[in-house]
N, C-alpha and C positions, 0 to 999 in steps of 0.2 A: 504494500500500500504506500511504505514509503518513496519508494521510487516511480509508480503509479505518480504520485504527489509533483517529485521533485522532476518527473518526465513532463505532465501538464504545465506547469509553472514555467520551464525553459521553454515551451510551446508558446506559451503566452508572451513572454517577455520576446520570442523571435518574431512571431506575429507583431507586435507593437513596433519594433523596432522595423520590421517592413513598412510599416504603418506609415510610422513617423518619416522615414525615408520617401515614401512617395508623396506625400505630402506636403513636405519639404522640399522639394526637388519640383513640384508643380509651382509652387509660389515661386522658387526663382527663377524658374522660366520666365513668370512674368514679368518679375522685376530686373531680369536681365533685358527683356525686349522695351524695357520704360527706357532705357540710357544707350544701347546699342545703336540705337537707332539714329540716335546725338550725332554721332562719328562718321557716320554713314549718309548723314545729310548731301554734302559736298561731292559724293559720287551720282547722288540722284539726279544731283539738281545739272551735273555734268551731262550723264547718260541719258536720261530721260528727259532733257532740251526743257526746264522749267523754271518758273522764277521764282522769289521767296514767297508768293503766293501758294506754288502748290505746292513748297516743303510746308507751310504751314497748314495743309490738310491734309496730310501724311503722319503729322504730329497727332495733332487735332481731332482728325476721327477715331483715333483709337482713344483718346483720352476723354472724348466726349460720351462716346458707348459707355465707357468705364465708368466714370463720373454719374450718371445717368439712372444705370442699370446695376449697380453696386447693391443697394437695399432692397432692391427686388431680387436679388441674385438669392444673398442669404435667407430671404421668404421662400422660393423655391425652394433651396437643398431642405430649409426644416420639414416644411411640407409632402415633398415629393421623394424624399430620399437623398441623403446629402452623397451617398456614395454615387448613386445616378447622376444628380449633379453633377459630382462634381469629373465623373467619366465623360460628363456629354460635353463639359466645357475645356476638359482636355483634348479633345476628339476635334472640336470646332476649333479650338483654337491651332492643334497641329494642321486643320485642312486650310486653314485661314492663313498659316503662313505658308504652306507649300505654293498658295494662290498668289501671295505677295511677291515669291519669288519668281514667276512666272510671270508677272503683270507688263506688258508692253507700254502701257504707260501712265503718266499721274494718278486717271480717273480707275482705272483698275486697282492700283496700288493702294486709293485711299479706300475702294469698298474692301479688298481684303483687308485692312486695317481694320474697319470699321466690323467684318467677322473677327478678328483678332480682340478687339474690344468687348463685343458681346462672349465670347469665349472664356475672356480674364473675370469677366465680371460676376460668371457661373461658379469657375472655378476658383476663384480665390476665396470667396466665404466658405464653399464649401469643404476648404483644403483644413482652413481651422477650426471647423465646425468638428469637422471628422475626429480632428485629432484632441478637442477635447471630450471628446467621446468618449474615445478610449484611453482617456487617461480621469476617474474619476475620482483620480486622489490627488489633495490639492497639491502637495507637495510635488507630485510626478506632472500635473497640467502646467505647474509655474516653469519646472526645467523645460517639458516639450516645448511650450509655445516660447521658452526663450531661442530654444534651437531653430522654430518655424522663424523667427523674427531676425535670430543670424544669418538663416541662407535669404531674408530679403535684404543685409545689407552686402551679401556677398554678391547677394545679383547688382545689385546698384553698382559696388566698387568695380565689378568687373566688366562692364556696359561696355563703358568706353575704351581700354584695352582689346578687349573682344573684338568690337565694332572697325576700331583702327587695323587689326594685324588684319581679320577677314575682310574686308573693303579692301588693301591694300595688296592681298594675293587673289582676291579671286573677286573682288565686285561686290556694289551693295548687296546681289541676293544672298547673297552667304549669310548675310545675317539671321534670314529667316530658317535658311535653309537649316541651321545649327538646332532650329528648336524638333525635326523631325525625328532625328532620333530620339531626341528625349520624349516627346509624346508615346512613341510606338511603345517604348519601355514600359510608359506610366500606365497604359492603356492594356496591357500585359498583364503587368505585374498586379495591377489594382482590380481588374477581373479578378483573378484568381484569389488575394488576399485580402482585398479591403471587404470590410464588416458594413452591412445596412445599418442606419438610424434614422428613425425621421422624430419632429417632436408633431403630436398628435392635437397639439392645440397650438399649433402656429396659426396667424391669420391670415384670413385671404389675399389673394393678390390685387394689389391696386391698380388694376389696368389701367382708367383713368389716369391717375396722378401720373403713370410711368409714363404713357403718352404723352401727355400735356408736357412733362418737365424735357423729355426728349425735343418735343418737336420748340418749345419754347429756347433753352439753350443754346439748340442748334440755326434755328430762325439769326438769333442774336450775332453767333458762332459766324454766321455767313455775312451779313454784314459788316461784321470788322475784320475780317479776313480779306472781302471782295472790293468793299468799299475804296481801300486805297487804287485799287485798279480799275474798276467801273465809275467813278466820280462817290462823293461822299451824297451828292445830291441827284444820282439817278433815281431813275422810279423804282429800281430792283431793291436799292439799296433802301431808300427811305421805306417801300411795302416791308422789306425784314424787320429792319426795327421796327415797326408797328405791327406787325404781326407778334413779334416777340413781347411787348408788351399785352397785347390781348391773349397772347398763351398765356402769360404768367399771371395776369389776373383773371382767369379761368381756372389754372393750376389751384391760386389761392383759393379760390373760391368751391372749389369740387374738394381739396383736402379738408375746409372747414367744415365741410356736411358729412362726410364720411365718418363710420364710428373705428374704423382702423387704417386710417391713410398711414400712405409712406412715409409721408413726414408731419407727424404730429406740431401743429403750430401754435401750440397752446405750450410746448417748451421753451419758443422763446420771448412769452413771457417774464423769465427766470433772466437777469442781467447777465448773471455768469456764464449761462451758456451762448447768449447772445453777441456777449464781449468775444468769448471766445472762438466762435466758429465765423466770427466779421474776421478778425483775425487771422483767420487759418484761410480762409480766400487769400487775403495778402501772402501768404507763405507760399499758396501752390502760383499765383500769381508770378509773383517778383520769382522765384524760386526758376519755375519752367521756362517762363518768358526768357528769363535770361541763360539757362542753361541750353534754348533751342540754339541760340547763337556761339557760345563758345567755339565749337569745331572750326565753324564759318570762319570766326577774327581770325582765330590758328593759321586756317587754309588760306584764306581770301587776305587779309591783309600782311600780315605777319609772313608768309608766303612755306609753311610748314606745309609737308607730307600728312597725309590721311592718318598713316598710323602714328608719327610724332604726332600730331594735336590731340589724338584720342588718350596719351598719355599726359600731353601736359594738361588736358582739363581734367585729368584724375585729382588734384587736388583736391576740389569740393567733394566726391563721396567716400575719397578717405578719411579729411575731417568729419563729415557727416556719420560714418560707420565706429567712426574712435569713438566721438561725441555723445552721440544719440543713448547708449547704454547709462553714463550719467546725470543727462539730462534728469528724469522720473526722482532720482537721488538726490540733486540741488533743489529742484521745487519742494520736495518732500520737506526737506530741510529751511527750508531761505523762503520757500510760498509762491504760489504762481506767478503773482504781478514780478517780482524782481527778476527771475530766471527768465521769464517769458520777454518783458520788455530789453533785459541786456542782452538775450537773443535778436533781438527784432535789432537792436542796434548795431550790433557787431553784422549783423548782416545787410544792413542798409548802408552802414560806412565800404565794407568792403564792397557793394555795388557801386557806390562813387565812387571808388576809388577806380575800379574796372575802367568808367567810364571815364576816364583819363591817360588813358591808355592809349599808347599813335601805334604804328608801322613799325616804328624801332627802337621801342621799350623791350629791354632784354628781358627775358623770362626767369630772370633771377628777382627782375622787380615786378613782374606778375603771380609771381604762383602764391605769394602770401596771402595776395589780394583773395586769389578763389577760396583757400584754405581758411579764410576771416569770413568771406560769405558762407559755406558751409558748415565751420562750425557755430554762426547765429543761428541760421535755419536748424542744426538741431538740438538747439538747445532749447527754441520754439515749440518744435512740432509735438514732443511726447508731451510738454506742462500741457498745452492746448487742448491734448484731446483729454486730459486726465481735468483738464479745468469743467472740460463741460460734461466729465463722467458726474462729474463732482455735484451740478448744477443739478442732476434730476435722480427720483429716487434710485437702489439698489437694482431694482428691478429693470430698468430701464439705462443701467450701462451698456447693455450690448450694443440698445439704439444709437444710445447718444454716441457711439466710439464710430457706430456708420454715418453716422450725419456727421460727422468728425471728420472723416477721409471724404465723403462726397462733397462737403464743402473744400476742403483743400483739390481734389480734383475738378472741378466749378472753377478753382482761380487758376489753376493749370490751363484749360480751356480757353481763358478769358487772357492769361498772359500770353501767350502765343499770336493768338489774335490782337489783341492792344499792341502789344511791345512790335510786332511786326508791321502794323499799321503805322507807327513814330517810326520803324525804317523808310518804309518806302513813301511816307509823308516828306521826311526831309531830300530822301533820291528826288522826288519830282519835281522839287524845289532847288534841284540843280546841285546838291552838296552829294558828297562820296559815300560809298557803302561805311567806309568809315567813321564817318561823323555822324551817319546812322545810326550807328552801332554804338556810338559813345552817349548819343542820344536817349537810346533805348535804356543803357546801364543807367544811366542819370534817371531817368523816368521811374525805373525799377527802384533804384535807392530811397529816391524823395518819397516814393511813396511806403516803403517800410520804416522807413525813418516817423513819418509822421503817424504810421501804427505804431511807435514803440512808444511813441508818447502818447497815443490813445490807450492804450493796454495800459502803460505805468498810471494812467489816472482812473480807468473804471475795473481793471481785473484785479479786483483786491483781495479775492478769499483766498485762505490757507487752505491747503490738501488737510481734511480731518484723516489723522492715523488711524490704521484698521484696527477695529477690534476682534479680539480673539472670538471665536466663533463656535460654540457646541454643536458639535455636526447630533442631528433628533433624526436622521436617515438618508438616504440614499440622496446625491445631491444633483440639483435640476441642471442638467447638459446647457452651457447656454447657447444664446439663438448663434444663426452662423454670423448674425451682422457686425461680431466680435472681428469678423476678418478685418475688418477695416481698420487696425491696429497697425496693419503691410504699411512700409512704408515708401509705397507709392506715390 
């Protein structure tokens, strides 16, 4: 019996550890194809004859699916089976990049993004949904999901590396092409091992709200994207943004009647989670807007190799990856407003500073700069989403940690679109890709700068420390909308 015993047990623990392996190994798939992509700009926009218009919905439609469809994602997997989930988003997302690498031009390239989005946004709640599933002891769910949380800063770190060497031997498609094997593996392996769960009183799915916030976004999305190039006062241009306005007060208006919308609007009532997720737009904002351009300055001005640039803008997610682990520990200690605002300013300063940056500033006086902007951003990004776990009951941390990430991917969206909009505003006005670009970093800084000093006056609450807890039985698996912890 004893070995019976100690036979099941090494079962269990082998199973888990597959577990935790495919699961781990899905989310940085994602999070490698968030920053790969970065490095890879500057072949597209070479091969496929386009201008920073369509890098910028290349970027965009995968981040807008994502952004979008993130909180509906984690309702699926509770609902329907987070292991189906989270198969089907692995599935969709390996066909989505085989199609990306295949794409003959722009408009192809951005709908496989756009399946590459819908794909991430399945599987990524439901990669840590799964895994705390199977991990019902708190002690063993704190380690997995710190290990799910390191292979996402390992996909970040290693994006642009990646992106540089494979661009530079074999072409943008490589990049996609690298996620194929790993899909077929997951899609294998997670057959045959991963365990079902669903939770039995998750709530319906908000069709409505998803629609309306999709099509509302993306209305937005096109306008400040296209606008620099069709006039800001064409009819196309001016119908999106009023269009986009009438989605989103429909959006509002249909989550207010509903008795389980997607996004509950009745939490930000609550200043703290208000304060904090205005905030967490500004991070995916300034953050993405300005990390679309890095490779570019590298390539295009500074006159670097594909895969040199893709190493020198490794600074920001190796400060970002050092960083981010004691971020949660300083707020803990010192309280949100402090950690959060001297994030927002160390990263606002190193964005001016970028934006001072010519042609032949050595890279011994830039890399400090990226490595000052990334470690503000993460010094940000974990107080923020713990400021607004903080703001609504227990129960309602999983939500609030999605509405966490769907607002910081909202200001992704929105900086790509903006910041690229101030490039080709100042191009048409007759100044250089570079002054663009110094443009855009300036743009990006002033506007974190003046959230750090909105944060240091309205994000006043202290992290309350956990209390010990009497576990009275078996403890409730949470929703998968915890995924949005990734730090995508």
């Amino acid at each position: 019996m004893a070995a019976s015993h100690a036979t099941a047990t090494a079962g269990g623990r082998s199973n888990r550890a597959v577990l935790l392996t495919v699961t781990c190994l899905g989310q940085f798939m994602v999070l490698l194809d968030n920053t790969i992509v970065g490095a890879a700009l500057p072949d597209m926009q070479h091969r496929l004859h386009t201008q920073l218009t369509g890098l910028q919905w290349i970027v965009d439609a995968y981040v807008l699916l994502v952004a979008m469809l993130l909180l509906s994602g984690g309702v699926f997997a509770d609902r329907f089976g987070r292991k189906r989930v989270y198969l089907t988003g692995v599935a969709v997302f390996t066909a989505a990049s085989l199609l990306c690498s295949l794409a003959p031009s722009v408009g192809w390239l951005a709908a496989g993004r756009v399946l590459q989005g819908i794909g991430a946004a399945a599987l990524s709640p439901a990669s840590l949904a799964l895994l705390v599933a199977a991990c019902p002891v708190p002690q063993e769910r704190i380690r997995a999901i710190g290990l799910w949380a390191g292979f996402s800063g390992i996909g970040l770190a290693a994006g642009p590396v990646a992106g540089g060497v494979l661009t530079e031997a074999f072409g943008w498609p490589a990049i996609f092409l690298v996620n194929l094997p790993i899909g077929v593996v997951l899609l294998l392996v997670g057959l045959r091992h991963l365990g079902e769960s669903r939770n039995p009183g998750a709530p319906a799915i908000d069709v409505p709200g998803t629609v309306l916030s999709v099509a509302a976004v993306g209305a937005l999305t096109y306008g400040l994207i296209e606008g620099g190039a069709r006039g800001w006062t064409a009819p196309v241009i001016l119908g999106s943004f009023t269009a986009a306005v009438i989605l989103l007060a429909a959006f509002v208006a249909v989550e207010a009647r509903r008795s389980a919308p997607m996004l509950p609007l009745r939490l930000f009532r609550q200043r703290l989670f208000t304060v904090s997720n205005t905030a967490m737009v500004v991070v995916g904002f300034a953050l993405m807007g300005s990390s679309f351009f890095f490779s570019q300055f590298f390539v295009y001005v500074q006159g670097s190799s594909i895969l040199r640039a893709g190493l020198q803008t490794l600074p920001v997610s190796l400060a970002m990856v050092i960083v981010s682990p004691y971020a949660g520990r300083l707020a803990a200690r010192y309280g949100f407003r402090i950690v959060v605002t001297t994030g927002l300013a160390l990263a606002g300063l190193g964005l001016l500073a970028l934006g001072m940056v010519h042609a032949d500033t050595g890279y011994g006086n830039v890399w400090w700069r990226l490595g000052l902007a990334g470690t503000g951003f993460a010094l940000a990004m974990s107080p923020l989403t713990g400021a607004a776990i903080q703001a609504v009951s227990p129960q309602e941390g999983g939500l609030a940690s999605g509405i966490s990430s769907t607002t910081r991917q909202i200001g992704a969206v929105l900086g790509v679109a903006v910041l690229g909009a101030v490039v080709r505003s100042r191009q048409s006005g007759g100044a250089s890709f570079e002054t663009g670009l110094n443009s855009a970093f300036l743009a990006a800084g002033a506007v974190t700068l003046v959230t750090a000093v909105f944060t240091g006056l309205w994000l006043t609450t202290r992290p309350k420390p956990a209390a010990p807890r009497r576990s009275t039985g078996p403890e409730t698996v949470p929703t998968s909308n915890e995924a949005s912890m990734s730090g995508r």
